[in-house]
Wavefront OBJ file of the C-alpha trace (Angstrom):
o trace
v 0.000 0.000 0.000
v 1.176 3.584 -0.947
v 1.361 5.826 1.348
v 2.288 9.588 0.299
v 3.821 12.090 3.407
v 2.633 15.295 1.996
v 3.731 17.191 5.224
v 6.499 15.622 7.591
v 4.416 16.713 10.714
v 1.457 15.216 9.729
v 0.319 11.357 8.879
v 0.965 10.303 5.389
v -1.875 10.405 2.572
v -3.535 6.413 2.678
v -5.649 4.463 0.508
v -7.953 5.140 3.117
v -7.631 8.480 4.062
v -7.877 9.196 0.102
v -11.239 7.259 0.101
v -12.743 9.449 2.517
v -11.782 13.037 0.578
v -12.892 11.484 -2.399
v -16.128 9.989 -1.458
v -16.756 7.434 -3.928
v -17.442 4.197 -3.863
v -16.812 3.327 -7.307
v -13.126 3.986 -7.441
v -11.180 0.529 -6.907
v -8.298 0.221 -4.811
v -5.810 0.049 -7.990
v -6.958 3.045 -8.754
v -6.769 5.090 -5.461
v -3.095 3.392 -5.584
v -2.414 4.767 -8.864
v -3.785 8.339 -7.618
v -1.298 7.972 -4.432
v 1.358 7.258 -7.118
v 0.566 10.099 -9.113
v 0.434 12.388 -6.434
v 4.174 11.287 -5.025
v 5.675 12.160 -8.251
v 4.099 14.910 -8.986
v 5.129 16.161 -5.326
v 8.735 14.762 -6.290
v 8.312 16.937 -9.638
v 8.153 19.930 -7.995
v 10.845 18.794 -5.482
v 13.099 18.809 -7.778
v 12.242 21.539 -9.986
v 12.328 23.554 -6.961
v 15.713 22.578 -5.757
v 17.126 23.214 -9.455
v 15.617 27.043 -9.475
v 17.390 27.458 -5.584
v 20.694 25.974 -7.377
v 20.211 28.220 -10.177
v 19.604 31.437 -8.133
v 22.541 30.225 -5.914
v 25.464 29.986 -8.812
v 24.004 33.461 -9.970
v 24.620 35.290 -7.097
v 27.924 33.821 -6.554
v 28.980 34.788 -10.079
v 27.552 38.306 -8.897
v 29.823 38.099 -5.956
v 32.782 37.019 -8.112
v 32.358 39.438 -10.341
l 1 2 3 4 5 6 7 8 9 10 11 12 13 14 15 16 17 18 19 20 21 22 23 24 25 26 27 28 29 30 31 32 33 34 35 36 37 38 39 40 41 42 43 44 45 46 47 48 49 50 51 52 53 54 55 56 57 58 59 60 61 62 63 64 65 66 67
């Protein structure tokens, strides 16, 4: 079972947890898995993205500095 820690302080996003948001019955268990799944690498996505603009803005102002 996925589970997806959108906020260190607080318990990770379940299969369950994502059942009650959602409120319907009719999505399967595969499916709230794939959503979890989804959700992770999106979060990852931005993650990363994030850490490359802080890099970026980093090796700028150090030129800057060096210059």
């Amino acid at each position: 079972m996925a589970v997806v820690k959108l906020n260190s302080r607080k318990d990770g996003l379940t299969i369950e947890t994502l059942k009650e948001i959602l409120q319907d019955e009719t999505i399967t268990e595969e499916e709230l898995n794939n959503i979890l799944i989804s959700v992770q690498q999106l979060i990852d996505l931005i993650i990363d993205y994030q850490s490359e603009q802080e890099l970026k803005i980093n090796n700028e102002d150090n030129l800057k500095e060096a210059a």
